[in-house]
Backbone as JSON, one array per atom type, in Angstrom:
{
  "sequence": "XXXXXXXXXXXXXXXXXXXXXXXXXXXXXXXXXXXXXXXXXXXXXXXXXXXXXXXXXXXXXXXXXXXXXXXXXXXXXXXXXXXXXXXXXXXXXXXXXXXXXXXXXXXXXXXXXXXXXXXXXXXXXXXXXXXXXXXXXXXXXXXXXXXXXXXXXXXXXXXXXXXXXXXXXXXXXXXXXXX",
  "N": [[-24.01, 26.31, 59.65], [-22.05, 27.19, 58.15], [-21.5, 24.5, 56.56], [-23.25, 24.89, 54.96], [-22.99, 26.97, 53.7], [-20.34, 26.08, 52.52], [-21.51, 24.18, 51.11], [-22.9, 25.59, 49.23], [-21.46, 26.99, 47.75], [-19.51, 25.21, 46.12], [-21.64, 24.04, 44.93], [-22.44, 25.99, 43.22], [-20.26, 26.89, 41.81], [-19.87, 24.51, 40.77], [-21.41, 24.34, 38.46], [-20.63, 26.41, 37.05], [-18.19, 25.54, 35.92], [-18.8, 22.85, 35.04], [-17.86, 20.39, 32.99], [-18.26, 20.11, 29.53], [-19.87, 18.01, 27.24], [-19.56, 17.29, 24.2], [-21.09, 15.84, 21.74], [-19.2, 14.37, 19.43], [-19.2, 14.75, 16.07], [-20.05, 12.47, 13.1], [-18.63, 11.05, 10.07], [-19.24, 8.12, 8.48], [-17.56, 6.91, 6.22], [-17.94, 5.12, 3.56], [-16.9, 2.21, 1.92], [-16.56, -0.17, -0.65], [-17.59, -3.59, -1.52], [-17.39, -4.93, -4.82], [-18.21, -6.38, -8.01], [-16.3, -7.75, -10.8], [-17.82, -6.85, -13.15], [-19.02, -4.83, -12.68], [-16.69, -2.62, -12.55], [-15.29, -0.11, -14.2], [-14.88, -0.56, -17.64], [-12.91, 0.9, -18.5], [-10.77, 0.75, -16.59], [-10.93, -1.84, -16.47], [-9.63, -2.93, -18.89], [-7.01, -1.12, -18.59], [-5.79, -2.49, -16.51], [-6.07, -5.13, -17.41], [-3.8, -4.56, -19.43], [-1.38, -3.64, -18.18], [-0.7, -5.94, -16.4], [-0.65, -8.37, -17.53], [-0.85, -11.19, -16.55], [-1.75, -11.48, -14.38], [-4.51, -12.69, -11.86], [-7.65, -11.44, -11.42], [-8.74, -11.33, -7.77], [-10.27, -9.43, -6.27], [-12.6, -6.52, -5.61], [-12.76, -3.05, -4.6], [-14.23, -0.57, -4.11], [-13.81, 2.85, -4.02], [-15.0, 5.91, -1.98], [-13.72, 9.17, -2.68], [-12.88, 10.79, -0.43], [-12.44, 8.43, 1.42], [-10.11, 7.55, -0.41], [-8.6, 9.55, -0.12], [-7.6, 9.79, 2.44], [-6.7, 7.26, 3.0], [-5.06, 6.66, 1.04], [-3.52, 9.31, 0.87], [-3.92, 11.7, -0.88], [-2.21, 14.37, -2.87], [-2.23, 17.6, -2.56], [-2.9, 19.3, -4.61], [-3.76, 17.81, -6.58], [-6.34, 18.37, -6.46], [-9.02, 17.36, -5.62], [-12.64, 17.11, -6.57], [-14.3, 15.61, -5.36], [-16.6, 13.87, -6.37], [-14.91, 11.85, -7.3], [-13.96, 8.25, -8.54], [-12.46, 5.47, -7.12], [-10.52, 2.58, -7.45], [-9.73, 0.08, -5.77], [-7.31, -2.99, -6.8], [-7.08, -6.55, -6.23], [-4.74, -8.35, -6.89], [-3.64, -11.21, -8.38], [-0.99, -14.25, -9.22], [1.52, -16.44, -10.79], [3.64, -16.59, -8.23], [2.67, -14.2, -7.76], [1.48, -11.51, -6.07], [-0.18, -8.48, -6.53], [-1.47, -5.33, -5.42], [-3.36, -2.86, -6.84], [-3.87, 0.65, -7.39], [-6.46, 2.17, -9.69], [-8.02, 5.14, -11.08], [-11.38, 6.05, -12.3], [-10.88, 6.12, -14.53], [-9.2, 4.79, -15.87], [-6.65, 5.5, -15.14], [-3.42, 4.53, -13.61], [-2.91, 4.69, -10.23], [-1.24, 4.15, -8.42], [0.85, 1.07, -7.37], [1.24, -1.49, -5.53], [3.73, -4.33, -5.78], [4.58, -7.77, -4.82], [7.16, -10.29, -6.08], [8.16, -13.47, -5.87], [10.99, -15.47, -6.94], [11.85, -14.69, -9.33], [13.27, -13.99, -12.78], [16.48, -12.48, -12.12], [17.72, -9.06, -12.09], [20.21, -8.44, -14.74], [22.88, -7.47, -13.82], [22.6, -7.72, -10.87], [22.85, -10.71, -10.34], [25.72, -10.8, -11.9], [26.91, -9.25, -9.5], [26.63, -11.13, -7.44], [28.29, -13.56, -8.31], [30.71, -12.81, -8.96], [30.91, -11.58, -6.16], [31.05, -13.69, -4.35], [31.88, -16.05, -4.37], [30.69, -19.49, -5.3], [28.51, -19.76, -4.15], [25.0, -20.46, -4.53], [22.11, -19.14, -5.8], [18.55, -19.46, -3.83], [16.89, -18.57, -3.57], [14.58, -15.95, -4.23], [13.18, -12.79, -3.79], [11.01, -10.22, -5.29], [10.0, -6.53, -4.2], [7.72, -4.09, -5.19], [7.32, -0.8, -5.6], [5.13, 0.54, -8.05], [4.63, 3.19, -9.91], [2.71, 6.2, -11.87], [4.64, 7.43, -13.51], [7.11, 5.91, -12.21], [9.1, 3.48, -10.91], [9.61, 1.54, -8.0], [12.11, -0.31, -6.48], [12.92, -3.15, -4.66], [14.95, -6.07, -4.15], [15.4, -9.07, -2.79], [17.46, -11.68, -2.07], [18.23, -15.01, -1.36], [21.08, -16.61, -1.01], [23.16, -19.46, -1.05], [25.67, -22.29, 0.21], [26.73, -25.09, 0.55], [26.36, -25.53, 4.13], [25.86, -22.47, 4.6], [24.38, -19.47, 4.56], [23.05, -16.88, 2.91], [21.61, -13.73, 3.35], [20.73, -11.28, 0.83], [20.74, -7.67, -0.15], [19.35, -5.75, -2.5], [18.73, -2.32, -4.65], [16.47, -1.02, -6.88], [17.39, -0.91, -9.49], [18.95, -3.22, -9.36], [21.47, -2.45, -7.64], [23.89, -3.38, -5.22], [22.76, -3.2, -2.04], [22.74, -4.16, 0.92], [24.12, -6.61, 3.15], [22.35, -8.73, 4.89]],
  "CA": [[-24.18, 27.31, 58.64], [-20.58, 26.87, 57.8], [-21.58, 23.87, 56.02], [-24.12, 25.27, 53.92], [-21.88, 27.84, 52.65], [-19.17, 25.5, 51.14], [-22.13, 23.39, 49.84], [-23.84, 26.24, 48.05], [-20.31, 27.77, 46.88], [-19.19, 24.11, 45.5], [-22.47, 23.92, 44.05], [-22.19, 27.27, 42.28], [-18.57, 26.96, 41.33], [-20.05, 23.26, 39.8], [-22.54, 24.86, 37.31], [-19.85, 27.22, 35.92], [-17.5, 24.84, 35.33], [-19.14, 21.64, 34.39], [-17.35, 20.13, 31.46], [-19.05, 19.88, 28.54], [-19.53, 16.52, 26.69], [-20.41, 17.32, 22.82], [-21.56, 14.54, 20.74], [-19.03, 13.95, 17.81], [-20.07, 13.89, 14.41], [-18.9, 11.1, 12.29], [-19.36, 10.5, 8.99], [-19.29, 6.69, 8.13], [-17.46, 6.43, 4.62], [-17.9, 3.16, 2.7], [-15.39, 1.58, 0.89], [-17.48, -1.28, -1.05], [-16.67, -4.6, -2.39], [-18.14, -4.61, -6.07], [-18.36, -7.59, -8.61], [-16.0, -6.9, -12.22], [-19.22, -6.49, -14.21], [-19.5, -3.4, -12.13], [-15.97, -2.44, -12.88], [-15.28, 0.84, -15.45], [-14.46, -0.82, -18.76], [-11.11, 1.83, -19.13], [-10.48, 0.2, -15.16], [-10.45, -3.65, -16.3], [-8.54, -2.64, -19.84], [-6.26, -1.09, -18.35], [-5.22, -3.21, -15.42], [-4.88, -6.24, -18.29], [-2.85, -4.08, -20.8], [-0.34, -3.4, -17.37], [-0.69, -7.07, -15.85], [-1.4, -9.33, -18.03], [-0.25, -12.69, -16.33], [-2.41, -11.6, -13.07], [-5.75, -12.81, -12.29], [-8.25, -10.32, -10.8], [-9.01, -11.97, -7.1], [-10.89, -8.73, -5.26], [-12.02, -5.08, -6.17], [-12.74, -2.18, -3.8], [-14.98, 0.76, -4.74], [-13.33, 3.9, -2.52], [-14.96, 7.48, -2.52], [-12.64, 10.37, -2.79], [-12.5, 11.4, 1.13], [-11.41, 7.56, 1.69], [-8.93, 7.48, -1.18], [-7.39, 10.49, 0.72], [-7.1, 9.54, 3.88], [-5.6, 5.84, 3.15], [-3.82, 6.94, 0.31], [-2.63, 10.64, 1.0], [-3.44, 11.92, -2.11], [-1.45, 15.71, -2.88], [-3.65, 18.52, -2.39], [-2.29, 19.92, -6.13], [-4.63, 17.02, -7.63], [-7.69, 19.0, -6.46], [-10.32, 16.66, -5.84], [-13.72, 17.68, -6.5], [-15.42, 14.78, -4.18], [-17.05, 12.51, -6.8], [-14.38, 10.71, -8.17], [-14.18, 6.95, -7.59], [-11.21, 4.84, -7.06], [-11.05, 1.1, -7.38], [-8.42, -0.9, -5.51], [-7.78, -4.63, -7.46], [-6.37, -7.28, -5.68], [-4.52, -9.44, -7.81], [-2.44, -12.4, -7.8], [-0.51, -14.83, -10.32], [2.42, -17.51, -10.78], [4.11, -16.06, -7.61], [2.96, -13.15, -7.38], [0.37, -10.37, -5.61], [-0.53, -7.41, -6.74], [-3.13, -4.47, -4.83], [-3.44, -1.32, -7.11], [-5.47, 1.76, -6.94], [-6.38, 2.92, -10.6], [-8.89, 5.98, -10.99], [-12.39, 5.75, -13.36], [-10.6, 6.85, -16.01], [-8.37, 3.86, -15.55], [-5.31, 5.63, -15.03], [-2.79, 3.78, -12.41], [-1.96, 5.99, -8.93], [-0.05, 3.29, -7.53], [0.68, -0.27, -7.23], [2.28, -2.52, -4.47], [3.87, -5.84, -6.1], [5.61, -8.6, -4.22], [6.97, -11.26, -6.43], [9.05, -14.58, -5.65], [11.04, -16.41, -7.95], [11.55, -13.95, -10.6], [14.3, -13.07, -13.01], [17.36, -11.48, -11.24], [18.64, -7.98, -13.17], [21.85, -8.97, -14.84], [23.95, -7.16, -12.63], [22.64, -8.38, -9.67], [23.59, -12.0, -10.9], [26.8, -10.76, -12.04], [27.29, -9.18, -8.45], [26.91, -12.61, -6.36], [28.87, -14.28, -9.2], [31.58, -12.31, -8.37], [31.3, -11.91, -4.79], [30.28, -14.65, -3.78], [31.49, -17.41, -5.37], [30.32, -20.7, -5.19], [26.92, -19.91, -3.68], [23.96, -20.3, -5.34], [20.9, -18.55, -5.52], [18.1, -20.19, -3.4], [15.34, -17.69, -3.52], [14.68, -14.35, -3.97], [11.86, -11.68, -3.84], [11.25, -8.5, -4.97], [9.32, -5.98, -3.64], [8.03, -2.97, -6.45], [6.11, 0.43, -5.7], [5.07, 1.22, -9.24], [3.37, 4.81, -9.9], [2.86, 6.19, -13.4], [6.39, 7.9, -13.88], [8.2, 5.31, -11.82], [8.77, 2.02, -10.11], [10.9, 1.8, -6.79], [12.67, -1.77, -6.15], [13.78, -3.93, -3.41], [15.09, -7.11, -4.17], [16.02, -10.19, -1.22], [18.16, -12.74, -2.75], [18.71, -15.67, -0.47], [22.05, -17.94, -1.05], [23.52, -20.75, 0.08], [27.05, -22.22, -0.28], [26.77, -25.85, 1.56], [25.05, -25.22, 4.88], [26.1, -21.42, 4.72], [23.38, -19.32, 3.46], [23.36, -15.14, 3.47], [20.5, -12.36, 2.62], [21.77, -9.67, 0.02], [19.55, -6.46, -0.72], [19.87, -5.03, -3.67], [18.06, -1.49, -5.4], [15.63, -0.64, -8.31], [18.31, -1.12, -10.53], [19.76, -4.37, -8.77], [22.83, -2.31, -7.2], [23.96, -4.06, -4.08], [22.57, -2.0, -0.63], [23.89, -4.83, 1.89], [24.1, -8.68, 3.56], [21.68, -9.25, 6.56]],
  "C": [[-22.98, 27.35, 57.69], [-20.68, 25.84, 56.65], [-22.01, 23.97, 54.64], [-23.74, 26.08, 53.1], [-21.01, 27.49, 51.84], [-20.61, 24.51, 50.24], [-22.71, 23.95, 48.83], [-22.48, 26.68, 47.42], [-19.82, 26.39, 46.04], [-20.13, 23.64, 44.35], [-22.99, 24.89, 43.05], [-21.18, 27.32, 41.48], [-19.1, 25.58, 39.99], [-21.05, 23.88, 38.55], [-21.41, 25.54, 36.58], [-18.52, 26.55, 35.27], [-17.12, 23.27, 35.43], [-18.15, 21.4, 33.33], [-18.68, 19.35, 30.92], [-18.85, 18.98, 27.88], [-20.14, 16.95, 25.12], [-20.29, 16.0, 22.42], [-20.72, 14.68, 19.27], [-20.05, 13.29, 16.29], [-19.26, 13.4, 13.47], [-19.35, 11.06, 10.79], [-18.75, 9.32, 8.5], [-18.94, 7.21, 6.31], [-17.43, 5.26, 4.21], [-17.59, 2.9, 1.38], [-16.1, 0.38, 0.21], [-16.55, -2.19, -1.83], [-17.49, -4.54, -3.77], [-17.3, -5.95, -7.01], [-17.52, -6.9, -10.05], [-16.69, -6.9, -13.03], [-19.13, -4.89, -13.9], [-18.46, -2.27, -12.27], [-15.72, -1.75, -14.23], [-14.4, 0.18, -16.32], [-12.72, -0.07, -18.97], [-10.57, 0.82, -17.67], [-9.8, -1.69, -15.38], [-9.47, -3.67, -17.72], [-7.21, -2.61, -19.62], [-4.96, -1.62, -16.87], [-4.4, -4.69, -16.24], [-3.67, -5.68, -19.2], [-1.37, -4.1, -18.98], [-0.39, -4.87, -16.47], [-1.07, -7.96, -16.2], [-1.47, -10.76, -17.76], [-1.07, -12.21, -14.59], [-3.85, -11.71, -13.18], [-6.62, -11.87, -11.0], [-8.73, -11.08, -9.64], [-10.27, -10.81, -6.16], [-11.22, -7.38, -6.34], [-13.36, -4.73, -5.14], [-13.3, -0.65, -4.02], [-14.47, 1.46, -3.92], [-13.82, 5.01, -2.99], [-13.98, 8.07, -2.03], [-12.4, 10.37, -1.42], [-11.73, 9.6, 1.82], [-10.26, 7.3, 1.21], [-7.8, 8.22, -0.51], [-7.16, 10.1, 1.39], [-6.39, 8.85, 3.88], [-4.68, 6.34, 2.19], [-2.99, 8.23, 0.3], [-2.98, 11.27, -0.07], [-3.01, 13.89, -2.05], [-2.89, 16.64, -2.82], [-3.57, 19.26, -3.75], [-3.54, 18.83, -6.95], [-5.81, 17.51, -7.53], [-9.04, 17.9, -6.57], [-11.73, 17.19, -6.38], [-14.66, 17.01, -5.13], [-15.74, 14.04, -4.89], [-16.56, 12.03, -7.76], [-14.46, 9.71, -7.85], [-12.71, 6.57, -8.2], [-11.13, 3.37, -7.02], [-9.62, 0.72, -6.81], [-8.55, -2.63, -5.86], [-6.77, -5.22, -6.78], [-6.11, -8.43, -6.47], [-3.4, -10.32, -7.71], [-1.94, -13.01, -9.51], [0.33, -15.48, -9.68], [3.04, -16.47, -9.58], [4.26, -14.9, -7.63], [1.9, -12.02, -6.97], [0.83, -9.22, -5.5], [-1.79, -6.66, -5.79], [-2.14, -3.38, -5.79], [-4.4, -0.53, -7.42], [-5.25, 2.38, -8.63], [-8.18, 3.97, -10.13], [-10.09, 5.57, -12.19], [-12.05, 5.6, -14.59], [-9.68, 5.66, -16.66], [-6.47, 3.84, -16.05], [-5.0, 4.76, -13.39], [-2.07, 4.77, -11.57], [-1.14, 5.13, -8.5], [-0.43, 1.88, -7.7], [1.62, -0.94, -6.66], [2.6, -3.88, -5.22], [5.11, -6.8, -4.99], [5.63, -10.16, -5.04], [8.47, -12.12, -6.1], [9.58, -15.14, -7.2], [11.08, -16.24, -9.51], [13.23, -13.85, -11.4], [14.99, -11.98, -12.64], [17.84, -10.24, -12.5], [20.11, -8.74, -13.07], [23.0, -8.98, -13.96], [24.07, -7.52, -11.6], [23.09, -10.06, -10.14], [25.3, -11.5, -10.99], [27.27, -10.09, -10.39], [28.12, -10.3, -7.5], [28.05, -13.3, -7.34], [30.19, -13.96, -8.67], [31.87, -12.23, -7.12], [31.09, -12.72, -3.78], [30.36, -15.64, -4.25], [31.55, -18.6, -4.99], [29.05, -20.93, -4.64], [25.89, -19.82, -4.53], [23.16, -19.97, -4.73], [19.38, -19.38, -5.04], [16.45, -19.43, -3.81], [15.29, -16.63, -3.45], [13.59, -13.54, -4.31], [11.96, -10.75, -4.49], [10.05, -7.67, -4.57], [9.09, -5.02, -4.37], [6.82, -2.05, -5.93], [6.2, 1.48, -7.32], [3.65, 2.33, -9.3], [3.61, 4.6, -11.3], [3.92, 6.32, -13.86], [7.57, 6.82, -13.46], [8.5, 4.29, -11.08], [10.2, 2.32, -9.17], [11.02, 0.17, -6.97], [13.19, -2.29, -5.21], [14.12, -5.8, -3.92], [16.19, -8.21, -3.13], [16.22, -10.7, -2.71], [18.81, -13.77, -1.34], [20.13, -16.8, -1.17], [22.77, -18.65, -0.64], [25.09, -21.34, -0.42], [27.36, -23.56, 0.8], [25.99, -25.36, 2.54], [25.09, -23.5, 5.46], [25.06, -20.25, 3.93], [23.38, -17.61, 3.77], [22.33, -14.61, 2.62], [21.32, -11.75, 1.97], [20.43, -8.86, 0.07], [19.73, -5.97, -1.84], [18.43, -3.85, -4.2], [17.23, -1.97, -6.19], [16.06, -1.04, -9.31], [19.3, -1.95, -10.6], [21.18, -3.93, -8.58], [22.4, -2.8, -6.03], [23.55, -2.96, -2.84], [23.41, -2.66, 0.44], [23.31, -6.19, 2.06], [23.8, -8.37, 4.84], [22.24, -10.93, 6.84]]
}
């Protein structure tokens, strides 16, 4: 009888605190690939008027609730929900571009990484100076351009016989340091 008592109290106790399994709800957003025919006229304008030496390789239809998420956007910009966002993937003589302009074909951002580019003066005159006798082998830069403002990273690799050293240098090619 003993038995029957923990099995009905175990089996009473189990009803009241079952866990509950709800069924998430998802909503599937889709990010589309889209052909530049399909591409807002102000969108392909203004991507050549700001890149004109890149050739258009991809583009990325995003609704609003994806734009946010991957891109963060401020909560001050007030979405409504049916804006669209295009991300273009673009390339050139050494160099790829991805940026996100809006319908309107303003530019929210743009990642560039280019090789092999004209050094800012100063940075030249830097190595020149500290560094002398090495030459410049190769160098990158790295650019997050928004509307108001472009950030900079530029690698500079040089060499000096079989001696060869990273520099970093700013936005504004001041020196940061030697990896």
């Amino acid at each position: 009888m003993k038995i029957l008592q923990i099995a009905f109290a175990l089996l009473v106790s189990g009803a009241f605190f079952t866990p509950q399994v709800k069924a998430q709800e998802e909503t599937l957003l889709k990010a589309e690939r889209i052909k530049a025919d399909k591409l807002p006229p102000e969108v392909l304008d203004a991507y050549k008027k700001k890149f004109p030496n890149a050739n258009l390789k991809d583009i990325v239809k995003l609704p609003t609730k994806v734009y946010k998420k991957d891109w963060e956007i401020e909560e001050s910009q007030q979405p409504t929900g049916d804006e669209e966002y295009y991300n273009l993937f673009l390339s050139g003589d050494n160099i790829q571009l991805e940026a996100l302009y809006d319908r309107n074909g303003n530019l929210i951002r743009a990642n560039e990484v280019a090789k092999n580019v004209a050094l800012p003066t100063n940075t030249m005159q830097y190595i020149v100076k500290n560094y002398k006798g090495y030459l410049v082998k190769k160098d990158k830069v790295k650019r997050l351009i928004e509307p108001n403002s472009i950030n900079a990273e530029w690698e500079v690799t040089i060499a000096k016989g079989k001696d060869s050293k990273r520099l970093l240098f700013g936005t504004d090619g001041e020196f940061k340091k030697e990896k």
